[in-house]
mmCIF file of the protein (N, C-alpha, C, O) and its ligand, coordinates in Angstrom:
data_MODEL
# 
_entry.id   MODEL 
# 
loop_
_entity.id 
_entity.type 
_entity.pdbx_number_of_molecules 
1 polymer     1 
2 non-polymer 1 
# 
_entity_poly.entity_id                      1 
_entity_poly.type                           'polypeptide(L)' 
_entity_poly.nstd_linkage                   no 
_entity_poly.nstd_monomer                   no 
_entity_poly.pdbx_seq_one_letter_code       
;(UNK)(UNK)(UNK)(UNK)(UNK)(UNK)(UNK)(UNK)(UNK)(UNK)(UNK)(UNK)(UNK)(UNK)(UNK)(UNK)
(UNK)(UNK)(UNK)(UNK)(UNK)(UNK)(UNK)(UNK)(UNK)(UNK)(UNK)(UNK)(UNK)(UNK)(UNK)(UNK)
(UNK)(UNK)(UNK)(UNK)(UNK)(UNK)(UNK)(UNK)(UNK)(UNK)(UNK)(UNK)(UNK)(UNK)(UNK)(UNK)
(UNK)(UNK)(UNK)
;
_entity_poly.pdbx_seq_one_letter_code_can   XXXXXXXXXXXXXXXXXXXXXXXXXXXXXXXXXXXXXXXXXXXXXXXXXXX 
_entity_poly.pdbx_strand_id                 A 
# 
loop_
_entity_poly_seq.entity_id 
_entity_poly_seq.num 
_entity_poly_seq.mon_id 
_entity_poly_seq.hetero 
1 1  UNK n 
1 2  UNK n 
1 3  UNK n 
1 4  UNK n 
1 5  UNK n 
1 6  UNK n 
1 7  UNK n 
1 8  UNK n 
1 9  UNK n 
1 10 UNK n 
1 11 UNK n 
1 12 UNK n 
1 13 UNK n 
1 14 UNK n 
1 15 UNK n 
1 16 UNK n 
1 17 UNK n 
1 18 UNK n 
1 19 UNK n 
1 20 UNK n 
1 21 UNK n 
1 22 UNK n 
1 23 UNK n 
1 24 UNK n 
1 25 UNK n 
1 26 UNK n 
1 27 UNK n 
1 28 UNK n 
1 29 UNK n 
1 30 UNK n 
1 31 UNK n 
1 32 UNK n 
1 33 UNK n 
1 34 UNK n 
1 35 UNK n 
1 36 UNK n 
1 37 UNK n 
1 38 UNK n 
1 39 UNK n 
1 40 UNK n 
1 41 UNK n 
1 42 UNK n 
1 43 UNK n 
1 44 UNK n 
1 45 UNK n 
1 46 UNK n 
1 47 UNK n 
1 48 UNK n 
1 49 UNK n 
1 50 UNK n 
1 51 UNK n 
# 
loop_
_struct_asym.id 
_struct_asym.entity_id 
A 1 
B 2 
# 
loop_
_chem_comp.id 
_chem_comp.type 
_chem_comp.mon_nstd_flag 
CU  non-polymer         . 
UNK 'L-peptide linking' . 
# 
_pdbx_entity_nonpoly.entity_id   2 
_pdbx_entity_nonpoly.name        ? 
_pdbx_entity_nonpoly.comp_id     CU 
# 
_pdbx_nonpoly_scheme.asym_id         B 
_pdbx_nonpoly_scheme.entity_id       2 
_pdbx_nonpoly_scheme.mon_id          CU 
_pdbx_nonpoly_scheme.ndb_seq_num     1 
_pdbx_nonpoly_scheme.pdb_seq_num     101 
_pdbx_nonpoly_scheme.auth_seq_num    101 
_pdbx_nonpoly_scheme.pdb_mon_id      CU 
_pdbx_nonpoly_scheme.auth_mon_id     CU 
_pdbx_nonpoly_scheme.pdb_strand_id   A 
_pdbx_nonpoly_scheme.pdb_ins_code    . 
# 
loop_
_atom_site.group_PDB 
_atom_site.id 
_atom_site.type_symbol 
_atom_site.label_atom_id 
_atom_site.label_alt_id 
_atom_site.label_comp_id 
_atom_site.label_asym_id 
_atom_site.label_entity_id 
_atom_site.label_seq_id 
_atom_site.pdbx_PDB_ins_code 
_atom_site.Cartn_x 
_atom_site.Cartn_y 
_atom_site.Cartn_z 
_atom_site.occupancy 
_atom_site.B_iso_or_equiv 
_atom_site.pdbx_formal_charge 
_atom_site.auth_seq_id 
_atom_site.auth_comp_id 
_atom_site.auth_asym_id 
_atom_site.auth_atom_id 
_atom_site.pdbx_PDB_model_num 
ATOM   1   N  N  . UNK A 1 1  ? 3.096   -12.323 -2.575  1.00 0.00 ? 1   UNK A N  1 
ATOM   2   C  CA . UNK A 1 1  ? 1.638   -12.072 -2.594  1.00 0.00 ? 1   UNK A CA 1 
ATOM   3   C  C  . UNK A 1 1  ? 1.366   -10.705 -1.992  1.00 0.00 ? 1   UNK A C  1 
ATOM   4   O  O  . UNK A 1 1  ? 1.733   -10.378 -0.863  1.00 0.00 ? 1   UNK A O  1 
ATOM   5   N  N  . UNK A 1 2  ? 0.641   -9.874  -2.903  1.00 0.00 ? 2   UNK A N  1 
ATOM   6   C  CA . UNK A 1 2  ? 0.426   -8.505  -2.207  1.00 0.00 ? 2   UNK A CA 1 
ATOM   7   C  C  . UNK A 1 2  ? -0.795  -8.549  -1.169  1.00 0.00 ? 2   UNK A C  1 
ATOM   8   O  O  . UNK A 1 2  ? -1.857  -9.094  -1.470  1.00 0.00 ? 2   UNK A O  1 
ATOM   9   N  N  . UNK A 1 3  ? -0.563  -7.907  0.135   1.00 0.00 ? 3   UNK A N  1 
ATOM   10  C  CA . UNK A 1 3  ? -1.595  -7.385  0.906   1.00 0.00 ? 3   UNK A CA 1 
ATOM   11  C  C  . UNK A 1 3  ? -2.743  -7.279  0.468   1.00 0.00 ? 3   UNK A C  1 
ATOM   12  O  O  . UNK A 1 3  ? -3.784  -7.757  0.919   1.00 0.00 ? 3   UNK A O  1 
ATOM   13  N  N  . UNK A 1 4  ? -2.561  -6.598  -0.493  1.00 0.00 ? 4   UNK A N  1 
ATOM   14  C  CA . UNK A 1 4  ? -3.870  -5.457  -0.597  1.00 0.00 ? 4   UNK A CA 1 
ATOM   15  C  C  . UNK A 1 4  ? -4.401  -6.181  -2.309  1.00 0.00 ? 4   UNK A C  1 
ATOM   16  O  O  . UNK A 1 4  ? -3.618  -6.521  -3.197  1.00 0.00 ? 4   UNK A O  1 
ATOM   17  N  N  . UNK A 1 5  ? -5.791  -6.248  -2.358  1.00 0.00 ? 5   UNK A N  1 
ATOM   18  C  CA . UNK A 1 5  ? -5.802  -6.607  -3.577  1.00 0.00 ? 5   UNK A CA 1 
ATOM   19  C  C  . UNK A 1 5  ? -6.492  -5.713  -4.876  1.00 0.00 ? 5   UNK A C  1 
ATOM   20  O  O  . UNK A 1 5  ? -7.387  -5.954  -5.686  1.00 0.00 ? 5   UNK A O  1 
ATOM   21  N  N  . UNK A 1 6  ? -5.721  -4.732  -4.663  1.00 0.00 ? 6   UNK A N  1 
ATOM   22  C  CA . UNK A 1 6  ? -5.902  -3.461  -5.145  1.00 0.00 ? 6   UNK A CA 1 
ATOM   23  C  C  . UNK A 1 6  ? -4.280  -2.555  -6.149  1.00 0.00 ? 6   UNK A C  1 
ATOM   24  O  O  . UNK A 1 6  ? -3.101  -2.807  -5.900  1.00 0.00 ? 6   UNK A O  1 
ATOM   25  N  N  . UNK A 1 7  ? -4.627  -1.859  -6.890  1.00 0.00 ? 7   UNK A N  1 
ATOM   26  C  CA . UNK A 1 7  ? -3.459  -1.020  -7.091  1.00 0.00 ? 7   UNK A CA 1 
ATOM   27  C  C  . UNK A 1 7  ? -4.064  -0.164  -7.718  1.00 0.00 ? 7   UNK A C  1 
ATOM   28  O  O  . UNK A 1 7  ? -4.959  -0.169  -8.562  1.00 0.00 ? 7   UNK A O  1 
ATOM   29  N  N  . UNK A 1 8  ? -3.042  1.119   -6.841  1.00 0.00 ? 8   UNK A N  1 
ATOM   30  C  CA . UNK A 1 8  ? -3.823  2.419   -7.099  1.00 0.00 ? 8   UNK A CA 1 
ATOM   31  C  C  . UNK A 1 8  ? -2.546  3.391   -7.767  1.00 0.00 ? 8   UNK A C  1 
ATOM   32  O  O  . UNK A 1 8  ? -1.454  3.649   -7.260  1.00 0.00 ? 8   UNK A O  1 
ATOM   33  N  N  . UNK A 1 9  ? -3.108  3.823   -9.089  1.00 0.00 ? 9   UNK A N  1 
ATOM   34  C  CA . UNK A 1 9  ? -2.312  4.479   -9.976  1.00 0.00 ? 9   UNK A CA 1 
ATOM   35  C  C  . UNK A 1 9  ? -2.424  6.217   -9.685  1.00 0.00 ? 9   UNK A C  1 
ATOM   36  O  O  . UNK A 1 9  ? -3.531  6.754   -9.692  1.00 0.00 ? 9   UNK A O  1 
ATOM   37  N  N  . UNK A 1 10 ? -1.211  6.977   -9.443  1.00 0.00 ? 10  UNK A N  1 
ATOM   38  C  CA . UNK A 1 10 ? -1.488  8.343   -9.667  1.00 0.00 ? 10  UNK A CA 1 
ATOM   39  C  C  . UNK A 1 10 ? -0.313  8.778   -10.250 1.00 0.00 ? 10  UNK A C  1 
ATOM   40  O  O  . UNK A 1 10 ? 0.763   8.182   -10.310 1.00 0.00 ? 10  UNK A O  1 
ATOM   41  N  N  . UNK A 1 11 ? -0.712  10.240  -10.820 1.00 0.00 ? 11  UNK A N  1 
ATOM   42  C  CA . UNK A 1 11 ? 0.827   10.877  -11.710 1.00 0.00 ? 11  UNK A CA 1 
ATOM   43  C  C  . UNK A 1 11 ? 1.442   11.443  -10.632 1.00 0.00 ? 11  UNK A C  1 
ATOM   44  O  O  . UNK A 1 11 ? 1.106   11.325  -9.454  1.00 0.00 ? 11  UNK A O  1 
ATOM   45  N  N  . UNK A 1 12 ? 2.562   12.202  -11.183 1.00 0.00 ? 12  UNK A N  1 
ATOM   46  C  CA . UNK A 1 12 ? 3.485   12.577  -10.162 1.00 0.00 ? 12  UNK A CA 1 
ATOM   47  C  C  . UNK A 1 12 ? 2.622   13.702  -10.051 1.00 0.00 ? 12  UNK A C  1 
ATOM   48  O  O  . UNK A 1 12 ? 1.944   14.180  -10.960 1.00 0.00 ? 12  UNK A O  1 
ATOM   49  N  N  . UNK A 1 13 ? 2.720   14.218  -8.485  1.00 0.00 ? 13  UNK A N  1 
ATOM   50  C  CA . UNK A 1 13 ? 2.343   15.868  -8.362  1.00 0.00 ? 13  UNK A CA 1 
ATOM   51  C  C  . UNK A 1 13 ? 0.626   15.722  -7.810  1.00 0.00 ? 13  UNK A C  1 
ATOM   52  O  O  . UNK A 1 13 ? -0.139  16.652  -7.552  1.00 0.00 ? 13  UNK A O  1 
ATOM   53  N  N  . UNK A 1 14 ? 0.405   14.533  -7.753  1.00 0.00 ? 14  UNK A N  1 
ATOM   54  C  CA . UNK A 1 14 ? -1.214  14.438  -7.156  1.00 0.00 ? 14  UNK A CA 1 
ATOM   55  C  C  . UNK A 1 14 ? -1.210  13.437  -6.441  1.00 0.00 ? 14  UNK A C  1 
ATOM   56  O  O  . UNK A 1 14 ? -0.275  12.674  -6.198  1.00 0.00 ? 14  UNK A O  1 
ATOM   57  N  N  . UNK A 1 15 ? -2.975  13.406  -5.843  1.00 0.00 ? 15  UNK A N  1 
ATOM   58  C  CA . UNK A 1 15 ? -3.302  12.752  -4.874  1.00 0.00 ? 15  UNK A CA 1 
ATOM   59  C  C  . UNK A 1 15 ? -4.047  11.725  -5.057  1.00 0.00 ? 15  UNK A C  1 
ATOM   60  O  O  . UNK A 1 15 ? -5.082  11.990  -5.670  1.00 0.00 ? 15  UNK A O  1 
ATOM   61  N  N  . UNK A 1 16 ? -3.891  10.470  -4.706  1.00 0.00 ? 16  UNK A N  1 
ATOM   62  C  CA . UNK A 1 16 ? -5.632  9.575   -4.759  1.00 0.00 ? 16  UNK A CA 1 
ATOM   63  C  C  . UNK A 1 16 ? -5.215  8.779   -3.267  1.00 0.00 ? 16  UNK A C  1 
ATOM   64  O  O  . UNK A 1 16 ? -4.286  8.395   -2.557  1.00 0.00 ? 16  UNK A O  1 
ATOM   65  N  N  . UNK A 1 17 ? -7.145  8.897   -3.463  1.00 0.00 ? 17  UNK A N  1 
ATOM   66  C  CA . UNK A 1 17 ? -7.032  7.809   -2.419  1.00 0.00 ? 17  UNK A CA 1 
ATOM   67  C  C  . UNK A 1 17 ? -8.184  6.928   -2.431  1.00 0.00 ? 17  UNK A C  1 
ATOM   68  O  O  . UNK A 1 17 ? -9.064  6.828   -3.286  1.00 0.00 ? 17  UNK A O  1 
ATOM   69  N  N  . UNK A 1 18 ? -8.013  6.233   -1.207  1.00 0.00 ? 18  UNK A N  1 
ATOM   70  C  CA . UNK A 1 18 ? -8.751  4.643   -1.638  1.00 0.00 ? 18  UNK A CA 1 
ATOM   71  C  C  . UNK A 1 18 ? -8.922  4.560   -0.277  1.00 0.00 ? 18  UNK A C  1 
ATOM   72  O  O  . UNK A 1 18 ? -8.158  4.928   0.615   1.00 0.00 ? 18  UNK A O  1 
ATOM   73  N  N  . UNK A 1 19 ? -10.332 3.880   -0.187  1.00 0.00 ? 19  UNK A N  1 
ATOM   74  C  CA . UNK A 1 19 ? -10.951 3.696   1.228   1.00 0.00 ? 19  UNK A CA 1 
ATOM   75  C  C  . UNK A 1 19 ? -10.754 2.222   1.150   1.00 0.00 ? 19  UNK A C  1 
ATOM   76  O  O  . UNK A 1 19 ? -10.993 1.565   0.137   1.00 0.00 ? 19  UNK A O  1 
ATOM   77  N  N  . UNK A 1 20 ? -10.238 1.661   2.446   1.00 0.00 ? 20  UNK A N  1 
ATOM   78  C  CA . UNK A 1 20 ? -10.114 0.055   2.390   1.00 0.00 ? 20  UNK A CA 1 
ATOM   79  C  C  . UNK A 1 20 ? -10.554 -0.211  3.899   1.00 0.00 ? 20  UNK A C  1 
ATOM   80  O  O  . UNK A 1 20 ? -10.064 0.512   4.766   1.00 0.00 ? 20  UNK A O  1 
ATOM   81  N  N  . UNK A 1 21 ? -11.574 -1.349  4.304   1.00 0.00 ? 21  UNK A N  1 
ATOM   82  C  CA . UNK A 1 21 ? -12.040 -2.099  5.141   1.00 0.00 ? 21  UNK A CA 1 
ATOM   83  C  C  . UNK A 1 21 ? -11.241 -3.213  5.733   1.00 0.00 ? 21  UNK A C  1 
ATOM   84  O  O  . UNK A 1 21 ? -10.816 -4.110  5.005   1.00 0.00 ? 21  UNK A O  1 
ATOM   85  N  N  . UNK A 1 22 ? -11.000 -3.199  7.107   1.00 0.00 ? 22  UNK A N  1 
ATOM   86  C  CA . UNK A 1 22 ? -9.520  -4.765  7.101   1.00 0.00 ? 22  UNK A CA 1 
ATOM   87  C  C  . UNK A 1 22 ? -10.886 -5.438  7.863   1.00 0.00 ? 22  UNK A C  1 
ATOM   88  O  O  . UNK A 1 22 ? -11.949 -4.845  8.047   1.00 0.00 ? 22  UNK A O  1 
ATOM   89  N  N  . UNK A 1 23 ? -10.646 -6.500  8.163   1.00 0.00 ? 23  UNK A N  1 
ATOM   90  C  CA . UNK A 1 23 ? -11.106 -8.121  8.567   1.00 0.00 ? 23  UNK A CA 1 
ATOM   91  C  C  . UNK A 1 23 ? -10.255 -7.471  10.171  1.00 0.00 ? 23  UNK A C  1 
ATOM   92  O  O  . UNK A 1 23 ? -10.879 -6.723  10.924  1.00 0.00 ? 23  UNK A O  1 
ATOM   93  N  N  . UNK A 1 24 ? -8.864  -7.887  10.462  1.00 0.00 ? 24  UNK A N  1 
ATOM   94  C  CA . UNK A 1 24 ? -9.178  -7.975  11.198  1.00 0.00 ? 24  UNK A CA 1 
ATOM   95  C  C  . UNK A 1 24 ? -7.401  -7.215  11.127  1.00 0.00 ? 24  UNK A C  1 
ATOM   96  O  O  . UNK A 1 24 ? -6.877  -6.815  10.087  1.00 0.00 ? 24  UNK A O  1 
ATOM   97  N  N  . UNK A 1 25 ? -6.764  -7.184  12.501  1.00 0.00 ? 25  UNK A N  1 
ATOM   98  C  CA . UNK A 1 25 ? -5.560  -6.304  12.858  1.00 0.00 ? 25  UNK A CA 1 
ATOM   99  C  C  . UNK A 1 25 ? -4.943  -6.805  12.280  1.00 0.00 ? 25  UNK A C  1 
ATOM   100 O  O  . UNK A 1 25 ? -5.281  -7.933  11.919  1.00 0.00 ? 25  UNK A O  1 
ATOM   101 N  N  . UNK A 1 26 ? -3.455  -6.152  11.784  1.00 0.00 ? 26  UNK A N  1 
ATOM   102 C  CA . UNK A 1 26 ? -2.366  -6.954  11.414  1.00 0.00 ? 26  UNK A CA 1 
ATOM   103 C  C  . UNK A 1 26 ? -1.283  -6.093  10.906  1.00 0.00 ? 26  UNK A C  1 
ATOM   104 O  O  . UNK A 1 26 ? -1.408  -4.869  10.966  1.00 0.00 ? 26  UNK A O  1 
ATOM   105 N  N  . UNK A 1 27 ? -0.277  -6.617  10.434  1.00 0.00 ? 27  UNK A N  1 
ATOM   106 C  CA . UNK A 1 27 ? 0.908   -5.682  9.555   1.00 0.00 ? 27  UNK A CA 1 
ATOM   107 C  C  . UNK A 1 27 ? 0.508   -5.836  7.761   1.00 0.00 ? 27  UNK A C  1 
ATOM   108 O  O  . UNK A 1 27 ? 0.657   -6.942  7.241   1.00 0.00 ? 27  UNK A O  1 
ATOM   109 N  N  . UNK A 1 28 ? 0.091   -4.849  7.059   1.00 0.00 ? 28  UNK A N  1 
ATOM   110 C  CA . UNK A 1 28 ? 0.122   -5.161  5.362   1.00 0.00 ? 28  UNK A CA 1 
ATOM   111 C  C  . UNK A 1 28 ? 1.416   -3.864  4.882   1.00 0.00 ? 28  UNK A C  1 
ATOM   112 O  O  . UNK A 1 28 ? 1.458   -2.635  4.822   1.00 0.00 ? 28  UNK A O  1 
ATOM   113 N  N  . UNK A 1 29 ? 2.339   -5.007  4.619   1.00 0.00 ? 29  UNK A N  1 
ATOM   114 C  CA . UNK A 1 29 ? 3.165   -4.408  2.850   1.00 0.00 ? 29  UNK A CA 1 
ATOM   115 C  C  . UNK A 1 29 ? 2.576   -4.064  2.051   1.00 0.00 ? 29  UNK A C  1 
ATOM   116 O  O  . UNK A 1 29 ? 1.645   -4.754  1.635   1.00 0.00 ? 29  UNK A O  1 
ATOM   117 N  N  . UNK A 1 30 ? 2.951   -2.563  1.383   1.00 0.00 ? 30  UNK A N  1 
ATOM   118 C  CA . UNK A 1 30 ? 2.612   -2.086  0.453   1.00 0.00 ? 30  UNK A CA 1 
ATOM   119 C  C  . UNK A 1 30 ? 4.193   -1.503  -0.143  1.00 0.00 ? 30  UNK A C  1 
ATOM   120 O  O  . UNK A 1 30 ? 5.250   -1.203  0.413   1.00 0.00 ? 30  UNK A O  1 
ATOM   121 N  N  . UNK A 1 31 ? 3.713   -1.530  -1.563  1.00 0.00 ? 31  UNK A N  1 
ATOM   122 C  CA . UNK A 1 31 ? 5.032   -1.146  -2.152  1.00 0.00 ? 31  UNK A CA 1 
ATOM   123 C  C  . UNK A 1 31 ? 4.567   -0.678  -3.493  1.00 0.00 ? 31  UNK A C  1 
ATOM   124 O  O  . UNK A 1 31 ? 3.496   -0.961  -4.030  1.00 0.00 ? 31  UNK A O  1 
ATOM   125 N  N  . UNK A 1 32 ? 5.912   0.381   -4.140  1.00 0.00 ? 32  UNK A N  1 
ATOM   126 C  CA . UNK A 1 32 ? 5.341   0.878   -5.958  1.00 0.00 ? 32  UNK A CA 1 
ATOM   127 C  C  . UNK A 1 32 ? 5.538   -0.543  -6.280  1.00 0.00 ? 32  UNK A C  1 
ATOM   128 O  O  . UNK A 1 32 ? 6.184   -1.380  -5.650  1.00 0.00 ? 32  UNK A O  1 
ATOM   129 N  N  . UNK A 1 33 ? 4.727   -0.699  -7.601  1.00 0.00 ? 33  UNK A N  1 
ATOM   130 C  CA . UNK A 1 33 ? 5.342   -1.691  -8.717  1.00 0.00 ? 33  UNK A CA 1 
ATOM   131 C  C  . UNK A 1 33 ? 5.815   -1.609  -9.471  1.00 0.00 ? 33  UNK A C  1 
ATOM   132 O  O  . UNK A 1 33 ? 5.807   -2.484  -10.336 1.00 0.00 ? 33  UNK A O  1 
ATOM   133 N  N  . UNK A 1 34 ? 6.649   -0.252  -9.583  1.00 0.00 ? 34  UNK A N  1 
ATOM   134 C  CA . UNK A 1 34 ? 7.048   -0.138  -11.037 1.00 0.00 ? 34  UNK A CA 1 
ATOM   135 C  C  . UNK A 1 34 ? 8.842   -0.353  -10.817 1.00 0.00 ? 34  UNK A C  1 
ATOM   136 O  O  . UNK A 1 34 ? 9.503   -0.061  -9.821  1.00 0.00 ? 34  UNK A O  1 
ATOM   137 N  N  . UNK A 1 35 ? 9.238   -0.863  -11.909 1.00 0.00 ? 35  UNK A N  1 
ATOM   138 C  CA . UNK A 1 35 ? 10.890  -1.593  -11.775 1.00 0.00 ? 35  UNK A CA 1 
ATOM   139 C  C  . UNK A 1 35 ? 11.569  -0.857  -10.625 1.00 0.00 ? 35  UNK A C  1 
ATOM   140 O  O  . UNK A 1 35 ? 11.263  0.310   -10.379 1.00 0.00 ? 35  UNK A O  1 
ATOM   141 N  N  . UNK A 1 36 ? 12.238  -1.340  -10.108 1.00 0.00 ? 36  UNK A N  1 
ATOM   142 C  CA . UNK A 1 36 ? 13.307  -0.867  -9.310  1.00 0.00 ? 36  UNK A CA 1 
ATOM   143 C  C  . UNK A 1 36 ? 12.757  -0.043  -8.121  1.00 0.00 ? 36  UNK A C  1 
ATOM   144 O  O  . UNK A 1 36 ? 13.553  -0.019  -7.183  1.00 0.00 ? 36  UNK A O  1 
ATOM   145 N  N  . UNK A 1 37 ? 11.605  0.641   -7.910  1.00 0.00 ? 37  UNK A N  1 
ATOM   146 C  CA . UNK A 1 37 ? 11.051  1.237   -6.808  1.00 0.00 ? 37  UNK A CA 1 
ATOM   147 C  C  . UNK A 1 37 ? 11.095  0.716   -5.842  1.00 0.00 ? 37  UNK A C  1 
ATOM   148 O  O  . UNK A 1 37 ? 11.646  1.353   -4.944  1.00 0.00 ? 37  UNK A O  1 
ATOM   149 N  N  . UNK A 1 38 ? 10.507  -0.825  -5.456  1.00 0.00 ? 38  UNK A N  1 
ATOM   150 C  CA . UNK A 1 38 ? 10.724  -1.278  -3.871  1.00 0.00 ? 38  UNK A CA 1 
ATOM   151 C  C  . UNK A 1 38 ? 11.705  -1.723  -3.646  1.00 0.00 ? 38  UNK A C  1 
ATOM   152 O  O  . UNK A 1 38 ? 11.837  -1.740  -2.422  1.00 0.00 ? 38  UNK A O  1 
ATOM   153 N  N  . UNK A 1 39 ? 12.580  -2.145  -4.156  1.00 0.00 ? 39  UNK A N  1 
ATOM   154 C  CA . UNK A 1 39 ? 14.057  -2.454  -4.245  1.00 0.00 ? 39  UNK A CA 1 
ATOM   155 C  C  . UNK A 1 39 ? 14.841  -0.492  -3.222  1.00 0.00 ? 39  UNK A C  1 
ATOM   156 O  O  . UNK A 1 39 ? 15.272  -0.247  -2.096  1.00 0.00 ? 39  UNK A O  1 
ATOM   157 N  N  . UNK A 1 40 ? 14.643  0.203   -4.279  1.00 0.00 ? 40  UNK A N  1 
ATOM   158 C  CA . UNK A 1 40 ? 14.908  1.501   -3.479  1.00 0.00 ? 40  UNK A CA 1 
ATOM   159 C  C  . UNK A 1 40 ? 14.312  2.034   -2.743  1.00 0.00 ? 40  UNK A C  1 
ATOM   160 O  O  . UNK A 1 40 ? 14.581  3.235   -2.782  1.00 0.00 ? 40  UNK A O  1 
ATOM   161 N  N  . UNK A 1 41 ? 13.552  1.783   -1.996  1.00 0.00 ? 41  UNK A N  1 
ATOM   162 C  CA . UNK A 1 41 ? 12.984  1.891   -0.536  1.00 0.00 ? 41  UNK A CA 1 
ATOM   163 C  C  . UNK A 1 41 ? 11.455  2.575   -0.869  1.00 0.00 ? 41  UNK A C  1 
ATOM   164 O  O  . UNK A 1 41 ? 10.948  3.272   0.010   1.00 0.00 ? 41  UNK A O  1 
ATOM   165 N  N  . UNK A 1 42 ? 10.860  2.400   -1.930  1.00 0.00 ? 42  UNK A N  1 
ATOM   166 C  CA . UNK A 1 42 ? 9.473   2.929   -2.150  1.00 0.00 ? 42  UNK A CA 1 
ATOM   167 C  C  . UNK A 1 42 ? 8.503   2.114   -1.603  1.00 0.00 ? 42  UNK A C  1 
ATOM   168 O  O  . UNK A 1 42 ? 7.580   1.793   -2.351  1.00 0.00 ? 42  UNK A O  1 
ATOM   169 N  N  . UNK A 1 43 ? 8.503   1.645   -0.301  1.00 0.00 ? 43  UNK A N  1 
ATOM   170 C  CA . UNK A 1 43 ? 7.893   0.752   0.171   1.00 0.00 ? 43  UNK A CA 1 
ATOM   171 C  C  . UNK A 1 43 ? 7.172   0.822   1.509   1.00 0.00 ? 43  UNK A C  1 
ATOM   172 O  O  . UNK A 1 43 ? 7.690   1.732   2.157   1.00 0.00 ? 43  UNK A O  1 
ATOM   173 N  N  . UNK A 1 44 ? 5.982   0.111   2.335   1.00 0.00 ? 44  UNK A N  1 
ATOM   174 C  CA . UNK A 1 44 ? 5.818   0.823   3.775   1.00 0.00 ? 44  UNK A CA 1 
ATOM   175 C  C  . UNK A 1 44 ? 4.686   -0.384  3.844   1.00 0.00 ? 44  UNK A C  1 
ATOM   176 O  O  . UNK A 1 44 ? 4.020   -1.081  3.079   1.00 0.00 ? 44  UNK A O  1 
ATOM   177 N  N  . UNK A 1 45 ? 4.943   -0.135  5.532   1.00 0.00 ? 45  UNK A N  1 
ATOM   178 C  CA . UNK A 1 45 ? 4.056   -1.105  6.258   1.00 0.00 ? 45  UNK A CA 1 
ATOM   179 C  C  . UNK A 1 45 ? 2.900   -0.511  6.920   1.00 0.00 ? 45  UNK A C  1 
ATOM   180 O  O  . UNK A 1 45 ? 2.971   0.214   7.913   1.00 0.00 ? 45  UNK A O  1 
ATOM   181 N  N  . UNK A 1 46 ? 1.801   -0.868  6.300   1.00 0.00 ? 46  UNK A N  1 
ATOM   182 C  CA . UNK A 1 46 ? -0.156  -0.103  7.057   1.00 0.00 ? 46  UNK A CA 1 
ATOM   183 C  C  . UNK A 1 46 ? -0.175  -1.066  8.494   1.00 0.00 ? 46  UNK A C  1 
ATOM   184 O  O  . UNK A 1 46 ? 0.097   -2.265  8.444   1.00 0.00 ? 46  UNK A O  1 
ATOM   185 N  N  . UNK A 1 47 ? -0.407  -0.616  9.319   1.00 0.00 ? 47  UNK A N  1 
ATOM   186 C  CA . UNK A 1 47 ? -0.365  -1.026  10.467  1.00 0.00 ? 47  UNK A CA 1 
ATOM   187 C  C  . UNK A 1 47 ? -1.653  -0.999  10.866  1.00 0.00 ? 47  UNK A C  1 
ATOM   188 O  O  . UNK A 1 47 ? -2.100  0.138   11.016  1.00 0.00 ? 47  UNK A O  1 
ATOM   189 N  N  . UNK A 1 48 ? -2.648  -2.203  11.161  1.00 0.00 ? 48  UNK A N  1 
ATOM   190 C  CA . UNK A 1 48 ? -4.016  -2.092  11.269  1.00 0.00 ? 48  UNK A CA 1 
ATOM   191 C  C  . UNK A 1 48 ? -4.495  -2.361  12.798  1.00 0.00 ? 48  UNK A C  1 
ATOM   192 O  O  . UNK A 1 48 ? -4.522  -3.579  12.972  1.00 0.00 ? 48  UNK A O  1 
ATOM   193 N  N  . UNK A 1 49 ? -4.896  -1.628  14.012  1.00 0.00 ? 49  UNK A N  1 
ATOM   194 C  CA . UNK A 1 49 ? -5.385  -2.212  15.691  1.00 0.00 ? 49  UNK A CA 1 
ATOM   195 C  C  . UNK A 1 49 ? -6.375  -2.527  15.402  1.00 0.00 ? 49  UNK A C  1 
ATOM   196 O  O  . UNK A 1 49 ? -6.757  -2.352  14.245  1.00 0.00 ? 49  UNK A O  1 
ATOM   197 N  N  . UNK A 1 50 ? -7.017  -3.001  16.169  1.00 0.00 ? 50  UNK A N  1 
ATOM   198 C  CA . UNK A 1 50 ? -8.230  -3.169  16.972  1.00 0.00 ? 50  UNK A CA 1 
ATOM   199 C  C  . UNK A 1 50 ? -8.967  -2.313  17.760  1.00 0.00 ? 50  UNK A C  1 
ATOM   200 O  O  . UNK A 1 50 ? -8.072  -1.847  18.464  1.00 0.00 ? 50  UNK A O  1 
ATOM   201 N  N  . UNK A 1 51 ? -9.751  -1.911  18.038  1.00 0.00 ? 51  UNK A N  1 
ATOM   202 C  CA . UNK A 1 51 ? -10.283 -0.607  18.390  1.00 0.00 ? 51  UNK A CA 1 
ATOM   203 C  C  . UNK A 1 51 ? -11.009 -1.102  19.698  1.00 0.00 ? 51  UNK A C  1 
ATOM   204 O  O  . UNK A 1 51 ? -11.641 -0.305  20.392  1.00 0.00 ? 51  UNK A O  1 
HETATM 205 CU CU . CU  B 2 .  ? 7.676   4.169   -7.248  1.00 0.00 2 101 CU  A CU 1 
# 
């Protein structure tokens, strides 16, 4: 089950981004989806505090 219930597409060589709101602290996985990417380490953990 992905974190995030979102997926954000860009080409190679650019930027996007995406504003996201959390509930509340925690660890979310994010990873590419495309074959073989999170398998080869295209993958990372958003780390959310409390303020
Ligand atoms: Cu990838």
């Amino acid at each position: 089950m992905p974190a995030f219930p979102f997926r954000l597409e860009v080409k190679a060589g650019e930027i996007a981004r995406k504003t996201v709101i959390f509930d509340k602290p925690g660890e979310y996985q994010f990873s590419c989806d495309l074959p073989g990417h999170h398998e080869a380490g295209m993958k990372g953990t958003l780390i959310v505090r409390a303020f």
